[in-house]
DSSP file (Angstrom, degrees, kcal/mol; ACC not computed):
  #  RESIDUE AA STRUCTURE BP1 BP2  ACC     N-H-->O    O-->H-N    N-H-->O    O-->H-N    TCO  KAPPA ALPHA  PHI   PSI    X-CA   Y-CA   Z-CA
    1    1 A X              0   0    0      0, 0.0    40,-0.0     0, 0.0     0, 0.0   0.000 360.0 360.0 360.0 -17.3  145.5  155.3   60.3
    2    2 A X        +     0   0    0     39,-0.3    50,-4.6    49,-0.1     2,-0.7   0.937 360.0  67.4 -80.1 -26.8  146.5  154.6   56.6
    3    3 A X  B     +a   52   0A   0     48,-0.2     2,-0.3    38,-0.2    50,-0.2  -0.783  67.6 168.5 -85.7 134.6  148.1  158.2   55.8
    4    4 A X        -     0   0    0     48,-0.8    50,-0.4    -2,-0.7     2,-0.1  -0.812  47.5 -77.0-129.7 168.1  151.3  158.6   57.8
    5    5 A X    >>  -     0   0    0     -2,-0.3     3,-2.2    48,-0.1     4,-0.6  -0.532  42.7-121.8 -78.2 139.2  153.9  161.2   57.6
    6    6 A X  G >4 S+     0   0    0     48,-0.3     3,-2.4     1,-0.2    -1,-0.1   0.849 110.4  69.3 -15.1 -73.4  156.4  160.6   54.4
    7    7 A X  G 34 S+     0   0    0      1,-0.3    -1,-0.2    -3,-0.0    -2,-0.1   0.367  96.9  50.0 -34.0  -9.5  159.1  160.5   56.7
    8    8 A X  G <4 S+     0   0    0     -3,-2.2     2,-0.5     2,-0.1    -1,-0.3   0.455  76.5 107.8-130.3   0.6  157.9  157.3   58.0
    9    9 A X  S << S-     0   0    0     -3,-2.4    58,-0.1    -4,-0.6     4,-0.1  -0.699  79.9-104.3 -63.5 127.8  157.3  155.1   54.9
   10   10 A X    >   -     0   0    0     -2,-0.5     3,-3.3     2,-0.1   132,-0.4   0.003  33.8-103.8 -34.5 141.6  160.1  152.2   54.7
   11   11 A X  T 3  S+     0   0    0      1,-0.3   131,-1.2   131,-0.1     2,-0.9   0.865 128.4  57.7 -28.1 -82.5  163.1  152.8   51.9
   12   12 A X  T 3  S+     0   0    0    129,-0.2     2,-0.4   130,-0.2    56,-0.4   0.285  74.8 135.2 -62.1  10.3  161.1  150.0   49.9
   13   13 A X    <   -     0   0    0     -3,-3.3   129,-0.6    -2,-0.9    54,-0.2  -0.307  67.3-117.4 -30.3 101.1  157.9  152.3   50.1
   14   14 A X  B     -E  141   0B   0     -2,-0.4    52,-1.7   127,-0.2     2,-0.5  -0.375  43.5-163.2 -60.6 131.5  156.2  152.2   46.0
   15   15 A X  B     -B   65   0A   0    125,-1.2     2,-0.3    50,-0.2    50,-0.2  -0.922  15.1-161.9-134.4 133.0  156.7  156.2   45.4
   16   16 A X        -     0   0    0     48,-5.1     2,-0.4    -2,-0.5    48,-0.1  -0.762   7.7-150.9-107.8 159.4  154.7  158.1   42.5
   17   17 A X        -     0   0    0     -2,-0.3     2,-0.8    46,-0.2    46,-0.2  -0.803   8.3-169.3-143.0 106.1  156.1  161.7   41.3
   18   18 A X  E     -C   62   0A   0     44,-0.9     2,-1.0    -2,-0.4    44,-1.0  -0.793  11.2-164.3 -78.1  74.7  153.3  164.1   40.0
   19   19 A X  E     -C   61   0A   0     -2,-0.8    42,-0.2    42,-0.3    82,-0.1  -0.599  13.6-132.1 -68.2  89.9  155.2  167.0   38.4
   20   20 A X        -     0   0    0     40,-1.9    76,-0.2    -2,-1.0     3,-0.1  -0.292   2.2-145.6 -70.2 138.5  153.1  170.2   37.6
   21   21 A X  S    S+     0   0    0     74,-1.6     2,-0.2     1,-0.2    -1,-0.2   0.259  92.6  18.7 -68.5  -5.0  153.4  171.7   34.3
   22   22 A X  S    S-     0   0    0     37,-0.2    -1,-0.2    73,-0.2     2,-0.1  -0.813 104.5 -83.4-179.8 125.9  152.9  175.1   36.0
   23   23 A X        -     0   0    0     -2,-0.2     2,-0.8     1,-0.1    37,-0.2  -0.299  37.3-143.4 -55.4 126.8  153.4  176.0   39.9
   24   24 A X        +     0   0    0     35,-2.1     2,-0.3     4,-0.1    -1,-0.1  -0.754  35.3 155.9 -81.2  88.6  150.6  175.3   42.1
   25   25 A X    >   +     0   0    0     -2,-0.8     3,-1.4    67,-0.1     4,-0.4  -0.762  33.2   1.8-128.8 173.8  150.2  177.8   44.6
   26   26 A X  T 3> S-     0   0    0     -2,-0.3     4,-2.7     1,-0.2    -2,-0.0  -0.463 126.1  -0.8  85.6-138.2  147.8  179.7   47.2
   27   27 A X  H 3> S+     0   0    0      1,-0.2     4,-1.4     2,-0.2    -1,-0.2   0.690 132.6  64.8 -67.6  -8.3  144.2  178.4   47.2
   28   28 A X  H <> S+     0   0    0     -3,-1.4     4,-1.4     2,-0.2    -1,-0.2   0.687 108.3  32.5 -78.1 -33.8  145.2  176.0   44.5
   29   29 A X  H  > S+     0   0    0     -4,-0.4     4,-1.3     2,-0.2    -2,-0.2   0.828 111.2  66.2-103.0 -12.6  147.5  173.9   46.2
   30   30 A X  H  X S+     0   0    0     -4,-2.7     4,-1.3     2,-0.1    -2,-0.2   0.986 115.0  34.5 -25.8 -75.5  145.3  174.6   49.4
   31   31 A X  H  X S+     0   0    0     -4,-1.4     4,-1.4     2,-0.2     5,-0.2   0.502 115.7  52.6 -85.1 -22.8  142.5  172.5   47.3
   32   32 A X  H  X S+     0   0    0     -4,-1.4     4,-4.2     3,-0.2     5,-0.3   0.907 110.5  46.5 -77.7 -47.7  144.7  170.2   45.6
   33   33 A X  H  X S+     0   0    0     -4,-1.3     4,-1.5     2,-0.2     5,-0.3   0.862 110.4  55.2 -32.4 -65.2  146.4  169.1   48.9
   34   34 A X  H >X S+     0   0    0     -4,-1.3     4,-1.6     2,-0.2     3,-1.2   0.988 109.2  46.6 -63.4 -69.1  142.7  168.7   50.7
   35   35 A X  H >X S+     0   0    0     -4,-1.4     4,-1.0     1,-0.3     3,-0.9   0.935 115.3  53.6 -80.6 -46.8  141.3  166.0   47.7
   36   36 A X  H 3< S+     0   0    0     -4,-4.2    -1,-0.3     1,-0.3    -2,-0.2   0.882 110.3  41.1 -75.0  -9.8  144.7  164.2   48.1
   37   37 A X  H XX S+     0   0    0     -4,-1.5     4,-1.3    -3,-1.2     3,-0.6   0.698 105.9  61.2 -85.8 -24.4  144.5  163.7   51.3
   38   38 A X  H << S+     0   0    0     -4,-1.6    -2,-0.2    -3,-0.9    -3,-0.2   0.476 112.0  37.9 -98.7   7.0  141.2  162.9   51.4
   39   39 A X  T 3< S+     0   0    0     -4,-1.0     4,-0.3     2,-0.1    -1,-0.2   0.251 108.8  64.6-123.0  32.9  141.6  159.8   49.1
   40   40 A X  T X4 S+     0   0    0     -3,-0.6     3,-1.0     2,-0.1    10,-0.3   0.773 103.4  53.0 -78.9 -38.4  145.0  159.1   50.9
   41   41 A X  T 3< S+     0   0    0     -4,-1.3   -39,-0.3     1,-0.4   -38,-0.2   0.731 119.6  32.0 -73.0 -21.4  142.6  158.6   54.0
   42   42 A X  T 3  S+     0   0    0     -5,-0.1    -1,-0.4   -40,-0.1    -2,-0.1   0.508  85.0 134.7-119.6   8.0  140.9  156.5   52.4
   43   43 A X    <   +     0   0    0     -3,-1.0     7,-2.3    -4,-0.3     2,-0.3  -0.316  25.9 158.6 -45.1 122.4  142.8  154.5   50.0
   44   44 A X  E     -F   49   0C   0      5,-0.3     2,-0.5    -2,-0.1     5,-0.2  -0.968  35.5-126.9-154.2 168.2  142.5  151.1   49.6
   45   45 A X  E >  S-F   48   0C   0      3,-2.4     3,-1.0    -2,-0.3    27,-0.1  -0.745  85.7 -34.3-143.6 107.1  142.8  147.9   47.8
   46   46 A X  T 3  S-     0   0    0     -2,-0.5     2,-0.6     1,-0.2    -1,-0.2   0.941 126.2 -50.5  51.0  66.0  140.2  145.2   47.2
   47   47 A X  T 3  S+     0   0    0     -3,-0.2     2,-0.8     1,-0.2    -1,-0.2   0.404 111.1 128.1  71.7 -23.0  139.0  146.4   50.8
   48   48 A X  E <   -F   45   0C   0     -3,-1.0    -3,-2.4    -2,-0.6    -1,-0.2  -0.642  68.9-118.5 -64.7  92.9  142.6  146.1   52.2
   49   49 A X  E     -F   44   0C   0     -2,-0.8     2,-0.4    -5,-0.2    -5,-0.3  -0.109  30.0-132.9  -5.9 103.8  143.5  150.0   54.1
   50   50 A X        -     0   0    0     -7,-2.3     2,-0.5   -10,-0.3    -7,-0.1  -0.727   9.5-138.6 -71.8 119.1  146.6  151.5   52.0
   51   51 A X  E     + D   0  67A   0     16,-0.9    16,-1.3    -2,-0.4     2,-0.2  -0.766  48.6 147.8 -68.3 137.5  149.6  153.0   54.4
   52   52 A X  E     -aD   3  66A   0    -50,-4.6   -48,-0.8    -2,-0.5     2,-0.2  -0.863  37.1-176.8-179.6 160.0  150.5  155.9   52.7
   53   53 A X  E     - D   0  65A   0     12,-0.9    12,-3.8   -50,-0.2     2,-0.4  -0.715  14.7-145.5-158.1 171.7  151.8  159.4   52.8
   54   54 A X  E     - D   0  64A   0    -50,-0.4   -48,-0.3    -2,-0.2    10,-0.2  -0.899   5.8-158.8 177.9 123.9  152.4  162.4   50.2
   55   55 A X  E     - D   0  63A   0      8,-1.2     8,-4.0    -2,-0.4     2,-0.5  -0.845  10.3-151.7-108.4 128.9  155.3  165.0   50.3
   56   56 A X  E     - D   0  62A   0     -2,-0.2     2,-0.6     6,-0.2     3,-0.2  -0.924  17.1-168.7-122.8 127.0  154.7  168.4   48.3
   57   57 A X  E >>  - D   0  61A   0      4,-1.6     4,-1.6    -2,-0.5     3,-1.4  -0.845  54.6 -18.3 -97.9 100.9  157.8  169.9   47.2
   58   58 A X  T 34 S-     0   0    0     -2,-0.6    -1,-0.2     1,-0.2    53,-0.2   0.963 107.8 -78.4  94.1  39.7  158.5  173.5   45.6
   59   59 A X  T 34 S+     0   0    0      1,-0.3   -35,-2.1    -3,-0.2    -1,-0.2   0.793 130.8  66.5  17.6  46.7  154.9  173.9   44.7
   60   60 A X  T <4 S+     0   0    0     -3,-1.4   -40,-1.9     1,-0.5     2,-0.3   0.602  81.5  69.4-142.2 -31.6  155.2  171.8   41.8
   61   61 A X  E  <  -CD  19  57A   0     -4,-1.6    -4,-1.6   -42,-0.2    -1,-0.5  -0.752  44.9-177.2 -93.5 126.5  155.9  167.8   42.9
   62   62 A X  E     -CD  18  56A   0    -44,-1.0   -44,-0.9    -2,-0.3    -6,-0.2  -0.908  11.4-170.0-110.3 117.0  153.4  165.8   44.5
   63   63 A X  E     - D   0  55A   0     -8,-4.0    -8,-1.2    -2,-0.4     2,-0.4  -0.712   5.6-158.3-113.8 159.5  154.8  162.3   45.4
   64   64 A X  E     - D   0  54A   0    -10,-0.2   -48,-5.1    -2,-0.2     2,-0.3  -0.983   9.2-163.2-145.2 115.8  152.8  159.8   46.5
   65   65 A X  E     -BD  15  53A   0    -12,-3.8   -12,-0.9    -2,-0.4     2,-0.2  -0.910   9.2-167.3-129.8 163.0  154.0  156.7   48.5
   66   66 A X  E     - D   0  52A   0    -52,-1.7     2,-0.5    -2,-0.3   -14,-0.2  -0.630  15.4-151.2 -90.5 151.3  153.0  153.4   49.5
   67   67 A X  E     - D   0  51A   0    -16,-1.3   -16,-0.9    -2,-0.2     4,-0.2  -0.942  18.1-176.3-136.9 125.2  154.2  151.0   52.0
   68   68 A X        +     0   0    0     -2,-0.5   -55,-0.1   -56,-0.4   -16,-0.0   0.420  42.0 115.3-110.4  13.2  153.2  147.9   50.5
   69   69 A X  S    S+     0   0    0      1,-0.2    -1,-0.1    -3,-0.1     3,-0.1   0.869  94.2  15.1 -22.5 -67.3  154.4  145.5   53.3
   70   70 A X  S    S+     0   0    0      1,-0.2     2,-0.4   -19,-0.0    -1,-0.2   0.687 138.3  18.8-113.5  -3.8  151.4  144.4   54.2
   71   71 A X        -     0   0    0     -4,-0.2     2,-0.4   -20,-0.1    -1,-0.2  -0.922  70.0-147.7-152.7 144.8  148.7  145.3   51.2
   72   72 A X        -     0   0    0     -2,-0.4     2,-0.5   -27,-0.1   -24,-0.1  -0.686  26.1-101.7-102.5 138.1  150.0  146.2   47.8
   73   73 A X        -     0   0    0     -2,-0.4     5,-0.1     2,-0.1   -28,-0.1  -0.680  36.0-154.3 -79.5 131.8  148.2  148.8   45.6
   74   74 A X        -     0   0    0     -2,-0.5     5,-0.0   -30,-0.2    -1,-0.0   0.034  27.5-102.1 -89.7-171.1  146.2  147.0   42.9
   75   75 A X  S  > S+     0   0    0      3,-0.2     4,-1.3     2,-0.2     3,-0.3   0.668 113.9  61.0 -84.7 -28.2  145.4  148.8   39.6
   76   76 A X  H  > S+     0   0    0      2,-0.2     4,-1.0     1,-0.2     2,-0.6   0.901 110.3  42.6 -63.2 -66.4  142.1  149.7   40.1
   77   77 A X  H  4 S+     0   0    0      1,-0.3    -1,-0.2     2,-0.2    -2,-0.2   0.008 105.1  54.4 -97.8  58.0  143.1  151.6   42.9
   78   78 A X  H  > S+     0   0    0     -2,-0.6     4,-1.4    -3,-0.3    -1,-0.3   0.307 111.8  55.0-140.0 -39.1  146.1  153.4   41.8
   79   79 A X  H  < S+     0   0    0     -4,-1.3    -2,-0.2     2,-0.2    -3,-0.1   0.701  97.2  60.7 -72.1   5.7  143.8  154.5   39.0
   80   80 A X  T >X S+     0   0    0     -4,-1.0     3,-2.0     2,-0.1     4,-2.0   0.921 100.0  51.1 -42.8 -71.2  141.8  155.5   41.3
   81   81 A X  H >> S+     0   0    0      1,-0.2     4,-1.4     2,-0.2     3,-0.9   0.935 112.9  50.9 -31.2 -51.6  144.6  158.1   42.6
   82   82 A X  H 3X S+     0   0    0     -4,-1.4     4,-1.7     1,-0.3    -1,-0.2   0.538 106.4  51.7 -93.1  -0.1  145.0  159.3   38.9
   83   83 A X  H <> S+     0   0    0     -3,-2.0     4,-2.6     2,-0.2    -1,-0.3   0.670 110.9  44.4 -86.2 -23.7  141.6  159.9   38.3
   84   84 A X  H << S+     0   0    0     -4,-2.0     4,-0.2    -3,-0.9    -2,-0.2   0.512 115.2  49.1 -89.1 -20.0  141.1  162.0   41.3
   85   85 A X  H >X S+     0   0    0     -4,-1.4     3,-3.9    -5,-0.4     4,-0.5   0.935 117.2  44.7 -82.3 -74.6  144.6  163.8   40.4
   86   86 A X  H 3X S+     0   0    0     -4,-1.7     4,-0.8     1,-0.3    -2,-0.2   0.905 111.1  51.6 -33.8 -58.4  142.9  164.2   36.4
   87   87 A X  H 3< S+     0   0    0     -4,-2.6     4,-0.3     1,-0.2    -1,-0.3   0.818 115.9  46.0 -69.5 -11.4  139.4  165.4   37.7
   88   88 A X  H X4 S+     0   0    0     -3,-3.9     3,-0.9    -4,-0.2     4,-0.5   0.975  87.1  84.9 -63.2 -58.0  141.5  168.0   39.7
   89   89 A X  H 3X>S+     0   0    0     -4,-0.5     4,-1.0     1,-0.3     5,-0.5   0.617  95.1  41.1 -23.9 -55.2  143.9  169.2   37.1
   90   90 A X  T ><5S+     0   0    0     -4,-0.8     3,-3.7     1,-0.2    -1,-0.3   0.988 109.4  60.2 -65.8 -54.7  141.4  172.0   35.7
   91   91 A X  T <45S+     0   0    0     -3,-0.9    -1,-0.2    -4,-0.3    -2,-0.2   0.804 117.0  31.3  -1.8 -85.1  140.3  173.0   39.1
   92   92 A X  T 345S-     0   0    0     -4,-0.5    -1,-0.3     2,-0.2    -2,-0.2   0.270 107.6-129.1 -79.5  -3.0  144.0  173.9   40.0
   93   93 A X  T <<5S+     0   0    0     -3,-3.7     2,-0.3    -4,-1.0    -3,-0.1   0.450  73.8 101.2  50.4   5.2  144.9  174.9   36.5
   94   94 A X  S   <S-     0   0    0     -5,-0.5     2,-0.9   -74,-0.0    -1,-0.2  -0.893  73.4-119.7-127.5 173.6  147.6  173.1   36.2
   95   95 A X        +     0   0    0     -2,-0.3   -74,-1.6     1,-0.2   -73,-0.2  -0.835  30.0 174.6-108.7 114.0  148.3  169.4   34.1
   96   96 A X  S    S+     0   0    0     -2,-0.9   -77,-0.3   -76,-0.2    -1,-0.2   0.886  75.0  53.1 -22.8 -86.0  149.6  166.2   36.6
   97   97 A X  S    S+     0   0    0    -79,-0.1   -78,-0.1   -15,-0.1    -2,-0.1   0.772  77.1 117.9 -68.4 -41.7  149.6  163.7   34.5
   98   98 A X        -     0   0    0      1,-0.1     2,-0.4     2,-0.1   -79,-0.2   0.126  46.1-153.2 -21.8 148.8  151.8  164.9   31.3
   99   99 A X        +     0   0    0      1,-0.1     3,-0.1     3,-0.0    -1,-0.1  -0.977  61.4  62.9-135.1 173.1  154.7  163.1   30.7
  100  100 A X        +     0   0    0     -2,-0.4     2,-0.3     1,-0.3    16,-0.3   0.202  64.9 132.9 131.8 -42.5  157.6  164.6   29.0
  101  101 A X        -     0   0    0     14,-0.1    -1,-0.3   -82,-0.1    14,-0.2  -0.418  45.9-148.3 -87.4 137.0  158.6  166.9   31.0
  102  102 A X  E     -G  114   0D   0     12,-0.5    12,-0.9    -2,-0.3     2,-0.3  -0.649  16.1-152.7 -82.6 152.6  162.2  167.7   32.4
  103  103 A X  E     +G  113   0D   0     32,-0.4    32,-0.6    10,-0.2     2,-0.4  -0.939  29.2 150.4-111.0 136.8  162.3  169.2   35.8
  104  104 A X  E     -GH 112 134D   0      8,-1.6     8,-1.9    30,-0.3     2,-0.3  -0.997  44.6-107.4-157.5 151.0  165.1  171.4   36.5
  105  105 A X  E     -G  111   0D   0     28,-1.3    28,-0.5    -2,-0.4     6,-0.2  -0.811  33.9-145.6 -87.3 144.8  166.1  174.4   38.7
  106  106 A X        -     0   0    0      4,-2.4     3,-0.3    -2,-0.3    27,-0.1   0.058  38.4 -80.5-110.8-153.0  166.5  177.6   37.0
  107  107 A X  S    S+     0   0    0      1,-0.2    -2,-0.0     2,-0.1    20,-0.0   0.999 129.4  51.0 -67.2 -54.0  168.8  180.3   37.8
  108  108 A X  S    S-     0   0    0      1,-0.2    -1,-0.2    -3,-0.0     3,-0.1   0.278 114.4-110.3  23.7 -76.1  166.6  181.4   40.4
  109  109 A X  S    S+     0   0    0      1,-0.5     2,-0.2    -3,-0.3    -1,-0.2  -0.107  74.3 118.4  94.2   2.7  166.1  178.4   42.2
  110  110 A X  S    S-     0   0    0      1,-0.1    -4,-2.4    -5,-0.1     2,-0.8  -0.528  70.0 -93.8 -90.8 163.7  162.9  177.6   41.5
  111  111 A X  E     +G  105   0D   0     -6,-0.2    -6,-0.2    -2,-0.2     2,-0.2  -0.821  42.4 179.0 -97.6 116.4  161.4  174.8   39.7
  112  112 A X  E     -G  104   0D   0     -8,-1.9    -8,-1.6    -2,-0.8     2,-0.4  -0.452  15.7-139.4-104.7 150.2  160.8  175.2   36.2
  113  113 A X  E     +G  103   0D   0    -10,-0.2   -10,-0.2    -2,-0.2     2,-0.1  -0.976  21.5 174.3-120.5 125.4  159.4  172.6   33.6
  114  114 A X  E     -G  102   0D   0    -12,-0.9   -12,-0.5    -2,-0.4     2,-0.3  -0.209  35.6-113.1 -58.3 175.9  160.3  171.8   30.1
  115  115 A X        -     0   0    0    -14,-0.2     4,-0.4     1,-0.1     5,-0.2  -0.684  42.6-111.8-118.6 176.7  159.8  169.7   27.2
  116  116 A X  S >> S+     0   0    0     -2,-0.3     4,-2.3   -16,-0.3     3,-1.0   0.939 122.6  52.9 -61.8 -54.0  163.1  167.2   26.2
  117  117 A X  T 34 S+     0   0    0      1,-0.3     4,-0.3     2,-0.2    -1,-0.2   0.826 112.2  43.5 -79.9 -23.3  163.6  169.1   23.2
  118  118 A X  T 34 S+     0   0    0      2,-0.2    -1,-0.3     1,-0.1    -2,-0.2   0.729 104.7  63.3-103.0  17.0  163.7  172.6   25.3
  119  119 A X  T <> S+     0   0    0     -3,-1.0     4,-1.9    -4,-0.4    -2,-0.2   0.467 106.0  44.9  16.8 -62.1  165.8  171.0   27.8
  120  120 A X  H  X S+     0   0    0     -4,-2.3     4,-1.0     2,-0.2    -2,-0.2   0.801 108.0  55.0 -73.9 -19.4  168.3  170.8   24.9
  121  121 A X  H  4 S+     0   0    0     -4,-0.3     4,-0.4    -5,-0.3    -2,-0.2   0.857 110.6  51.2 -89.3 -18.7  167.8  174.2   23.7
  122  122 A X  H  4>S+     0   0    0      1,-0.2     6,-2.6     2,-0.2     5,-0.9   0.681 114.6  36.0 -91.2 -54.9  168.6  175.0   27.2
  123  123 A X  H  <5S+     0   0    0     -4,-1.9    40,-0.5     4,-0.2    -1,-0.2   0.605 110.8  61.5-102.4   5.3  171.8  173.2   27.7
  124  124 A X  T  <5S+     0   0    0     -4,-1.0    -2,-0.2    38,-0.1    -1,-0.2   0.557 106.8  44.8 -89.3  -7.5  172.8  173.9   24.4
  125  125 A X  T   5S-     0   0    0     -4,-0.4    -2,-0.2     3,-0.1    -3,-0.1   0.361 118.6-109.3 -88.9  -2.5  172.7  177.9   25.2
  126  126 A X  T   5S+     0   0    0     -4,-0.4    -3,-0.2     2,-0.4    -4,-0.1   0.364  86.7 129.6  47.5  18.2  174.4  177.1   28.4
  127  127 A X  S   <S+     0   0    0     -5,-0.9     2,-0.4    -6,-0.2    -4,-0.2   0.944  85.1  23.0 -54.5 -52.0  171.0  178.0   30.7
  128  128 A X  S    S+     0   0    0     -6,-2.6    -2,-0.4    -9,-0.2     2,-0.2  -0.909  70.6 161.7-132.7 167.6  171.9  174.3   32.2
  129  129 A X        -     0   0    0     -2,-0.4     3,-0.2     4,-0.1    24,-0.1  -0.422  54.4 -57.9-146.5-141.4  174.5  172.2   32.4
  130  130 A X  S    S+     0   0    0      1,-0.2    24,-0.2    -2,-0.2    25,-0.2  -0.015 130.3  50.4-100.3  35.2  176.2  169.0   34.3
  131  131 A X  S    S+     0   0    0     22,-0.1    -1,-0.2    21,-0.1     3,-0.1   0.360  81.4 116.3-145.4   0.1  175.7  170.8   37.2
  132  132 A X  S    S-     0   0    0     -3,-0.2    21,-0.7     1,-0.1     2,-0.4   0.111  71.3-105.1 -27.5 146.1  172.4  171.9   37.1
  133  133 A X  E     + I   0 152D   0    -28,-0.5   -28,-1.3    19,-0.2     2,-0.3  -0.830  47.8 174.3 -84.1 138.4  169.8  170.8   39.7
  134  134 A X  E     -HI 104 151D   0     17,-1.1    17,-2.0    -2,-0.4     2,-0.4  -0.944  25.1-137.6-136.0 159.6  167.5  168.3   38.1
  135  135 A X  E     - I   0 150D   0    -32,-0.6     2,-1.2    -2,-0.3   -32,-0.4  -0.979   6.3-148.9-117.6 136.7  164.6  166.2   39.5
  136  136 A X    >   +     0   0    0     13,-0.6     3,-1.5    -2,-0.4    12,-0.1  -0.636  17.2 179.0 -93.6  85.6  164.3  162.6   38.5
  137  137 A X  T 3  S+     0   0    0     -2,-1.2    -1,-0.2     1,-0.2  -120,-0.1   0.195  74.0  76.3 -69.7  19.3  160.1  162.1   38.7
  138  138 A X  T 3   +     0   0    0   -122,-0.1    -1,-0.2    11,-0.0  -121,-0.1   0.495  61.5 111.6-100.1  -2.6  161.0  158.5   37.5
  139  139 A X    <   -     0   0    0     -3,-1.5     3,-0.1     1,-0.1    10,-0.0  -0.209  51.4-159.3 -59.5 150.8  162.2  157.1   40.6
  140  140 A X        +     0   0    0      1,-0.1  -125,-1.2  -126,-0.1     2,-0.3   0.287  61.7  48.8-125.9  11.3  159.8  154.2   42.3
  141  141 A X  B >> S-E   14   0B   0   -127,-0.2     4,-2.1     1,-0.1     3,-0.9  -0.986  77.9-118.4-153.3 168.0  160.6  153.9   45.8
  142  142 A X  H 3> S+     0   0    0   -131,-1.2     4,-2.6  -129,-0.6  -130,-0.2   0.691 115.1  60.3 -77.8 -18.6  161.1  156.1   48.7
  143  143 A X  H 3> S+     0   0    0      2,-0.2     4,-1.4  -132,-0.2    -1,-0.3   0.763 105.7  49.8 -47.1 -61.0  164.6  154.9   49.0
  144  144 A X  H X> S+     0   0    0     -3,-0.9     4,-2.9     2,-0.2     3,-1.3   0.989 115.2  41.3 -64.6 -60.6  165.2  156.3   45.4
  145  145 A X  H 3X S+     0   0    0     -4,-2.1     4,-1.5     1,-0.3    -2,-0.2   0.889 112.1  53.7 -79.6 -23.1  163.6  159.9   46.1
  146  146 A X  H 3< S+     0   0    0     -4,-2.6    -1,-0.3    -5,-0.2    -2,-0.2   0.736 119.4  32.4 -62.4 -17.9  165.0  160.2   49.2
  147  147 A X  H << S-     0   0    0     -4,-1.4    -2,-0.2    -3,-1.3    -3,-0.2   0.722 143.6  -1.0-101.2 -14.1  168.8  159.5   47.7
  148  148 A X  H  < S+     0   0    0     -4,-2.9     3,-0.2    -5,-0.1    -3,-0.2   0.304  80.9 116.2-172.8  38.5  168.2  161.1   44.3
  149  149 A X  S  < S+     0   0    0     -4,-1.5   -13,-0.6     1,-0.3     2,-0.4   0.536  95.7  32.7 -92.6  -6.7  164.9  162.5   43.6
  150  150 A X  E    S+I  135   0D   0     -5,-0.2    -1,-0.3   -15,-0.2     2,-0.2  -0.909  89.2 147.8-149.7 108.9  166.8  166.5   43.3
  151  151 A X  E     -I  134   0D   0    -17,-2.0   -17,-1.1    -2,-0.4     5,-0.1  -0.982  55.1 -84.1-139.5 154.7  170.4  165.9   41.8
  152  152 A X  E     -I  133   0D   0     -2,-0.2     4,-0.3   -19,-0.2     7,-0.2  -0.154  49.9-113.5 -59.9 164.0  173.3  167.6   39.5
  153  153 A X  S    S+     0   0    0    -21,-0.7     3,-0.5     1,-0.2    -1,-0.2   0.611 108.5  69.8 -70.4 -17.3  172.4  166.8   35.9
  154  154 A X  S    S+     0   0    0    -24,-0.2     5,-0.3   -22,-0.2    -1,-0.2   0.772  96.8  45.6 -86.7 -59.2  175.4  164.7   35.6
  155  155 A X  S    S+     0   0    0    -25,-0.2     2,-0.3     3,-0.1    -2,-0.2   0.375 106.5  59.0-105.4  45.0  174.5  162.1   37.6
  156  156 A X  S >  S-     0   0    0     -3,-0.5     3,-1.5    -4,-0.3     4,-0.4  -0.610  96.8 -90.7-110.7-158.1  170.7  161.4   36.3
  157  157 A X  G >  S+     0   0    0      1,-0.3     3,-1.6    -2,-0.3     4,-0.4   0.871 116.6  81.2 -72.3 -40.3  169.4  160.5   33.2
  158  158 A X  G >  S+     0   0    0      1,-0.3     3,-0.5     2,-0.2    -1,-0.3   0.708  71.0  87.4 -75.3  -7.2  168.9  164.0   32.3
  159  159 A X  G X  S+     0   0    0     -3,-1.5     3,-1.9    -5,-0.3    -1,-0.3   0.998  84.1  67.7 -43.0 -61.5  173.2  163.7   31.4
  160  160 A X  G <  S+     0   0    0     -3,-1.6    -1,-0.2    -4,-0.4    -2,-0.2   0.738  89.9  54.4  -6.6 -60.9  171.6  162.6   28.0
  161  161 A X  G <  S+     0   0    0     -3,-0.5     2,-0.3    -4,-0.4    -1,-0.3   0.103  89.5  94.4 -93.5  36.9  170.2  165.8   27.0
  162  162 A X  S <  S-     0   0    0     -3,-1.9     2,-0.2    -2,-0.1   -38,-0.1  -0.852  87.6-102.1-109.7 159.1  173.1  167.4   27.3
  163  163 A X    >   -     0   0    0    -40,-0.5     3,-4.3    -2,-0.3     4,-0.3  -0.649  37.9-123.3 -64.6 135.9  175.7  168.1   24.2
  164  164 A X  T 3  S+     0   0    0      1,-0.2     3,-0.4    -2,-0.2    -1,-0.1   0.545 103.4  69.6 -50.9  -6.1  178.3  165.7   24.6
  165  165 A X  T 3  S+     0   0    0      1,-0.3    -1,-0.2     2,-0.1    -2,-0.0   0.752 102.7  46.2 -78.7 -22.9  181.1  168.2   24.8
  166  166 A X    <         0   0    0     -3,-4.3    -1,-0.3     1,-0.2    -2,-0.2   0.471 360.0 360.0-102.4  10.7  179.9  169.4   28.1
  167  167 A X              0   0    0     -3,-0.4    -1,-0.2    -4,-0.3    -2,-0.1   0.222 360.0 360.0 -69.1 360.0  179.4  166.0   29.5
């Protein structure tokens, strides 16, 4: 009973955003998918059953929510989750954990990753702009990634890395 579909975590759901450094697809996100779900199922905190549920987006995001109504995730086990994410990472060939990275949609449409500083190099060639698709993997509740977890570049954070003349 403690994994439930996303869709059914409260707004005020505690939400993680795992952003792969490199698309995860085929038998890799087959295998990545099976070991999270099989500590969703069993997730817990100091013996208290975690509700929780995990959306994977555009074979790169895997978010991870809570509903912490009735048992809260402790620290111990939410580094549980990130060891089980880490002891994947080689497995699946791609890195989790990194932080750093801009998320953005390319011309394409797919979802590409960056560092800050090529992010700039990026909106400073015109590649993106204030109207870019961007994803904000710093939001913390389900409430947040459901109103503004994939938004124009203009209205997240990621306005920053833009030169100010095209702001």
């Amino acid at each position: 009973m403690p994994q439930v579909p996303f869709s059914a975590l409260p707004d005020s759901a505690r939400v993680w955003v795992f952003g792969s450094d490199a698309p995860v697809t085929g038998a890799h996100a087959e295998r990545l998918l099976a070991a999270t779900d099989d500590f969703l199922e069993r997730w817990a905190a100091h013996g208290a059953p975690l509700v929780c549920a995990r959306d994977w987006r555009d074979d790169r995001f895997l978010v991870i929510g809570v509903d912490e109504s009735n048992a809260g995730a402790s620290g111990c086990s939410i580094d549980g989750l990130f060891r089980v994410l880490g002891a994947l990472e080689g497995e699946i060939a791609a890195s989790l954990r990194g932080s750093g990275r801009v998320f953005y949609r390319d011309h394409s449409g797919a979802a590409a990753a960056a560092s800050r500083s090529e992010f700039k190099r990026l909106a400073a060639t015109g590649a993106v702009g204030e109207d870019s698709t961007v994803f904000d993997t710093t939001i913390a509740s389900a409430a947040e990634y459901r109103a503004r977890f994939e938004s124009p570049a203009a209205r997240s954070w990621h306005a920053q890395l833009l030169p100010s003349e095209k702001r």
